[in-house]
C-alpha positions in Angstrom: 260.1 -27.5 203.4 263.3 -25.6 202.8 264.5 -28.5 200.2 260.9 -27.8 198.2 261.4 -24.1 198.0 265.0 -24.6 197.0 263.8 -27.2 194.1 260.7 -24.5 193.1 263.2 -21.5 193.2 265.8 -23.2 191.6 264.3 -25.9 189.2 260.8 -25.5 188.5 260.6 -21.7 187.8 263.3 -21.5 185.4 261.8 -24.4 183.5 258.6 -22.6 182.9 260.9 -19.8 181.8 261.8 -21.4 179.7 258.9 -23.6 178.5 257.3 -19.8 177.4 260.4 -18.7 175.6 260.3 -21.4 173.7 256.8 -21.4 173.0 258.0 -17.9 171.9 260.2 -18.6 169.6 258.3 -21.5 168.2 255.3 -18.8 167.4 257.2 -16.1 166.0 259.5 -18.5 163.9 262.6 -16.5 165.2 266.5 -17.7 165.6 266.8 -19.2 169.4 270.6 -18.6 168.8 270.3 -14.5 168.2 270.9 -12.9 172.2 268.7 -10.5 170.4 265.6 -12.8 170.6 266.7 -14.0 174.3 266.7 -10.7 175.6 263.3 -9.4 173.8 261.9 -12.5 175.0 263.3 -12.4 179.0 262.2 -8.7 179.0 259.0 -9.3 177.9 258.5 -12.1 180.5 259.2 -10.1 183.3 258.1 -6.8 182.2 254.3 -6.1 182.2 253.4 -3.6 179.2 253.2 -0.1 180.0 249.9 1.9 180.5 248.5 5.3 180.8 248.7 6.8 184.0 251.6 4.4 184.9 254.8 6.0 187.0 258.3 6.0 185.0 261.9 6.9 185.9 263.7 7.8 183.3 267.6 8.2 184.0 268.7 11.3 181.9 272.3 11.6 181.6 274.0 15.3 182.1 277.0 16.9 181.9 278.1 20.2 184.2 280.8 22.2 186.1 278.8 21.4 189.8 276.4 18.3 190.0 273.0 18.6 192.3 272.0 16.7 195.2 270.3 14.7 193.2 273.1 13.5 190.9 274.0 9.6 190.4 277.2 8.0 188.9 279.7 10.9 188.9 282.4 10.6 186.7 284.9 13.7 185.6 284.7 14.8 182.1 287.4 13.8 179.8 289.1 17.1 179.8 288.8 17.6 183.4 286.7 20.7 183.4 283.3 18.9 184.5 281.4 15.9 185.9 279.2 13.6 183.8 276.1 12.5 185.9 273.0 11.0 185.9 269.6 12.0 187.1 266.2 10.3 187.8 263.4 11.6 186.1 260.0 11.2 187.7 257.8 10.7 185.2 254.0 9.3 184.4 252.9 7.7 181.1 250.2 10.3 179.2 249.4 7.6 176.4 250.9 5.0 174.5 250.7 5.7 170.4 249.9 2.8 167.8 253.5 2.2 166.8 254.7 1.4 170.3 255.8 4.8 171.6 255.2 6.4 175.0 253.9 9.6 175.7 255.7 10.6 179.1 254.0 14.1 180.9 256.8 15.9 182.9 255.7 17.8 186.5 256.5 21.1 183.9 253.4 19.5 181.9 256.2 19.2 178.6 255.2 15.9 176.6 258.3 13.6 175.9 258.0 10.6 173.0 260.1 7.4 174.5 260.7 4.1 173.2 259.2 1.6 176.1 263.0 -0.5 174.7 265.5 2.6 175.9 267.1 1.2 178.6 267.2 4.4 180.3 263.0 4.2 181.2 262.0 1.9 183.6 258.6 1.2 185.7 258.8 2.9 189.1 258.9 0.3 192.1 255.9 0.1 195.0 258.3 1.8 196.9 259.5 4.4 194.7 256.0 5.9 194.3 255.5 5.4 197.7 258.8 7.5 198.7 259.1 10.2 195.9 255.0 10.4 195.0 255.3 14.1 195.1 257.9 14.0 192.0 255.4 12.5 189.9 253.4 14.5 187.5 249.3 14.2 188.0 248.0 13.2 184.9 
């Protein structure tokens, strides 16, 4: 049983991966060489379309004297008077606009316009809205 789950996992899945890629690329009559189109393409397999009313965490990168608890990735500043930071951003999707855009409402209740490519935004896990779903806006 092990030596089937290895095979699926390891042989099977990848090949379907790939079969829809290339069904892809075939529609769209795009290069298969660009990284552009594999990466487009990979993304869009495993990443579901974004909806209203769906949770976001946006990683918003800061600069100051004194980072908060809440702070990620500290680095110094290059002239040594500050930190450079990140921090997670608890957002919920408002409404998604005809070109592609995302309308992201903030617990404030400020709109914010994203693009669902920015590598910054990202879907919020099961267990993330489980853990922090006080930090999410109500939409």
């Amino acid at each position: 049983m092990t030596i089937l789950s290895l095979l699926f996992v390891l042989v099977v899945m990848p090949a379907v991966a790939g079969y829809y890629l290339y069904l892809d690329m075939l529609a769209e009559d795009r290069n298969p060489l660009s990284l552009g189109f594999w990466r487009h393409s990979i993304r869009s397999l495993f990443h579901s379309g974004l909806e209203p009313g769906d949770f976001l965490i946006y990683r918003k990168a800061k600069t100051s004297a004194a980072p908060g608890p809440r702070a990620r990735n500290v680095h110094p500043a290059e002239t040594g008077e500050g930190f450079l930071y990140e921090v997670e951003k608890f957002w919920r999707v408002a409404d998604v606009l005809d070109d592609g855009r995302l309308v992201a409402a903030t617990r404030t209740g400020k709109r914010v316009f994203l693009m669902p490519q920015d590598e910054s935004v990202r879907k919020a896990r099961l267990i993330e809205r489980v853990v922090y779903h006080r930090r999410f806006p109500t939409v």
